[in-house]
N, C-alpha and C positions, 0 to 999 in steps of 0.2 A: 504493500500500500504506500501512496505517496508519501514523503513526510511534510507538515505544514511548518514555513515557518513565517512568523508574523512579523510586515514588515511595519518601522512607523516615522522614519523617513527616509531621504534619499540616499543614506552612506553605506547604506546595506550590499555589499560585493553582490551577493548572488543577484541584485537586478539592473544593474551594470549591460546585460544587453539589452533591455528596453528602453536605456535612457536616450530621449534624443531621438523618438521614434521616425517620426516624419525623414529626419537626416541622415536617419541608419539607413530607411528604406532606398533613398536616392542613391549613396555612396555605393549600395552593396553590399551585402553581408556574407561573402564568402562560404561556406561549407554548412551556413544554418540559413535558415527563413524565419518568420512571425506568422504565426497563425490568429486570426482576431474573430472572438463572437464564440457562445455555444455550441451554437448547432456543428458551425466549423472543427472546434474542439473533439464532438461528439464522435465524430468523422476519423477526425486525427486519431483518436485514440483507439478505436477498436477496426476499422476499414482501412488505414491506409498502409503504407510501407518506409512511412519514417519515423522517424526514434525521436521522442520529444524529451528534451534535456531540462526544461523545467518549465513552472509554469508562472505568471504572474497576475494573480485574481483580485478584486476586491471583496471587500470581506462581504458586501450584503449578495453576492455571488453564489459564496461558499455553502449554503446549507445544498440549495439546489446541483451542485455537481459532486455531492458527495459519491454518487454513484461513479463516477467518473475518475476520482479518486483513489479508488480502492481498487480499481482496475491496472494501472499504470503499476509500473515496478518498483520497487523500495529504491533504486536508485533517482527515481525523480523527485525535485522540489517544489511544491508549490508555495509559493511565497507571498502573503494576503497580507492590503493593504486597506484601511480607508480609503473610498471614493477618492477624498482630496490629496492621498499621497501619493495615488497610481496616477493621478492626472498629472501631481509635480514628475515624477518621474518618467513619464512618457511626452509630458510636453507638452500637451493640447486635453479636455475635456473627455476622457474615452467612456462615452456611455455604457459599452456594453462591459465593462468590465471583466473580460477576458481573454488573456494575450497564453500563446506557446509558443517556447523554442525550440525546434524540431531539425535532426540534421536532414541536410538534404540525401547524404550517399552519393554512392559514385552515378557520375555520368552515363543515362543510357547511350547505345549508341543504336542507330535509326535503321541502319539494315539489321542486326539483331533483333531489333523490337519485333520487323514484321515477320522477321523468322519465327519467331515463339508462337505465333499467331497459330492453332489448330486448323486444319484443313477443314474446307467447307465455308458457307458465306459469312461473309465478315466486314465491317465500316471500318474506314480510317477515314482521321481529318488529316487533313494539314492546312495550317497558317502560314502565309507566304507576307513579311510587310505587314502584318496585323497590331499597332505600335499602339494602338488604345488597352488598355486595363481593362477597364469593363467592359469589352470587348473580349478579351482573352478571357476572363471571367466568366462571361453571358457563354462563351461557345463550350465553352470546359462543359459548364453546366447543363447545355443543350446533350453533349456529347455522354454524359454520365446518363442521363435521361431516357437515349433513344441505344445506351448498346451498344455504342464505339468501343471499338476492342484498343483504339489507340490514337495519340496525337502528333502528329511532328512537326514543329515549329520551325520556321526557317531564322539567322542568323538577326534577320532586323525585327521578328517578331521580339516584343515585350514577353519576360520573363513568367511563368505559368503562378512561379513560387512567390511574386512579389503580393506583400502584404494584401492589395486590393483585389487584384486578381482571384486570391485563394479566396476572399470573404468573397464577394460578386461570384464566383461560385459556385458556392454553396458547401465546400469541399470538394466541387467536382476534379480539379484540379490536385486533389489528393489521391482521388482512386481511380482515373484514369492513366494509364501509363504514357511518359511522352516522352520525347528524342530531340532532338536537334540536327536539323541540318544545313550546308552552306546556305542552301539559296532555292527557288520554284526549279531550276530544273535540274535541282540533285535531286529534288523528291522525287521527281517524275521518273526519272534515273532508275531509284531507289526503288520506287515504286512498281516497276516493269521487269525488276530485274528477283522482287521477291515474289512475283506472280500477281502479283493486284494489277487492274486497271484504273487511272489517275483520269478525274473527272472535272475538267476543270470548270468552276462555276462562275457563268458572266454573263449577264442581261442581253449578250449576243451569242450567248451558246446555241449550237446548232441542234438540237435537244431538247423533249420536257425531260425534265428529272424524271418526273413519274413515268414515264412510258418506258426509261430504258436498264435494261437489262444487264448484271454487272454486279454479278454472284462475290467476287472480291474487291473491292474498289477503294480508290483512295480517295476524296471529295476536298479537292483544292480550293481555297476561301482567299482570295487579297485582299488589300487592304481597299478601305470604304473610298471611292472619287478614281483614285488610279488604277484599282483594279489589280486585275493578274497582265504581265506584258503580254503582249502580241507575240513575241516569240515560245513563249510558254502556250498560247492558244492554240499557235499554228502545230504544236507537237502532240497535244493531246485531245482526246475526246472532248469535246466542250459541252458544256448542259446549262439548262437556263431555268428558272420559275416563271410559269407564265403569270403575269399581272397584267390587271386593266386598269384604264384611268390616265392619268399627265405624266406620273412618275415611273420611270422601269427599274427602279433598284429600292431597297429597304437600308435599314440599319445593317452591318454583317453579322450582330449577335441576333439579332430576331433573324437575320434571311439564313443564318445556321440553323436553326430548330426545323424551319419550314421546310428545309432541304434535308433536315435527318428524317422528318416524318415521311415526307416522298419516298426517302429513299431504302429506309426501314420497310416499305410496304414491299418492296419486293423482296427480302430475304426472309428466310425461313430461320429461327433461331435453331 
């Protein structure tokens, strides 16, 4: 069971990695993350596959995640403050009052990921340029939702693990598995060379989503105004959402959901 210990102000060593939260987040946090909120928590601790190194709660927190507590291993600390201390400590107002330090582990790597992958039909996303947080967040969460078996982000997508990302959501970002790689047309690369067919989604795809067919596939998302390049169209399957009306594009985190439900209907779990 976790051990508590009670913080009552900022000199306390063990929360030395929240201080300064907003500016940890930007700089980087190297080999750990910040997991923020309950539910996230919830997630972290019993669903995912990183190792949480401690935790930092406010005390009117504490009674409701006792369960949660008792769960984690006698080497984690959870360290409870007053509302008003975990705020001086973190630096701004943190309502929800629950923050974890979680390592990250080693780097997946991208052609592995989709190797692991069991034979038979299967969703992949990939983020190509997807630099919005809740963005990366909104699709995480799409993707945990609809039965992606995986994600691979490319080199200018924003980080899966950054603070907002993992809240926005939901933890989806914790229990989906995801990669990295150079750029849109290593994934496609990537993509063709572990058996999936890469699908690439653009308000000019030549394609309804829903009509086609594509038992393994990878479902390539750019980023919102610029899209996926022309070079990357011209090489793969392109798919489109049909809409009516003045506009041809969505949000990418909503036009993610709309484009797993499509395309969830055609595989058989």
């Amino acid at each position: 069971m976790t051990r508590v210990e009670r913080v009552s102000d900022l000199s306390a060593p063990g929360v030395a990695p929240y201080a300064g939260l907003r500016d940890r987040d930007l700089r980087g946090r190297g080999d750990v993350f910040v997991a923020e909120g309950e539910v996230v928590l919830r997630v972290l601790a019993s669903r995912s596959r990183f190792r949480i190194r401690s935790l930092l709660l406010s005390e009117k927190r504490l009674a409701a995640l006792e369960d949660v507590l008792a769960s984690l291993p006698d080497d984690v600390i959870a360290y409870v403050a007053p509302q008003s201390v975990m705020d001086a400590i973190v630096g701004f107002s943190i309502h929800r009052g629950v923050l974890a330090l979680a390592e990250r582990g080693p780097a997946r790597d991208a052609r592995e990921l989709l190797a692991a992958i069991p034979p038979g039909p299967a969703l992949v996303v990939a983020l190509a340029g997807v630099t919005n947080h809740d963005n990366v967040g909104g699709i995480f969460r799409n993707a945990a939702a609809f039965g992606v078996r995986a994600v691979i982000v490319d080199q200018e997508t924003c980080d899966p693990l950054y603070r907002k990302s993992v809240r926005v959501s939901v933890g989806g970002a914790l229990v989906v598995p995801f990669a990295r790689a150079k750029d849109a047309h290593e994934i496609v690369e990537i993509s063709k060379a572990s058996g999936f067919e890469p699908l690439a989604l653009s308000p000019r795809g030549r394609e309804e989503l829903g009509a086609v067919s594509a038992p393994r596939a990878v479902l390539v998302l750019g980023a919102e105004g610029p899209g996926l390049a022309e070079d990357v169209l011209a090489q793969t399957r392109t798919v489109r959402v049909d809409m009516s009306g003045e506009l041809d594009s969505l949000n990418v985190a909503v036009t993610s959901g709309i484009a797993l439900y499509l395309a969830s209907r055609t595989r058989t779990p």
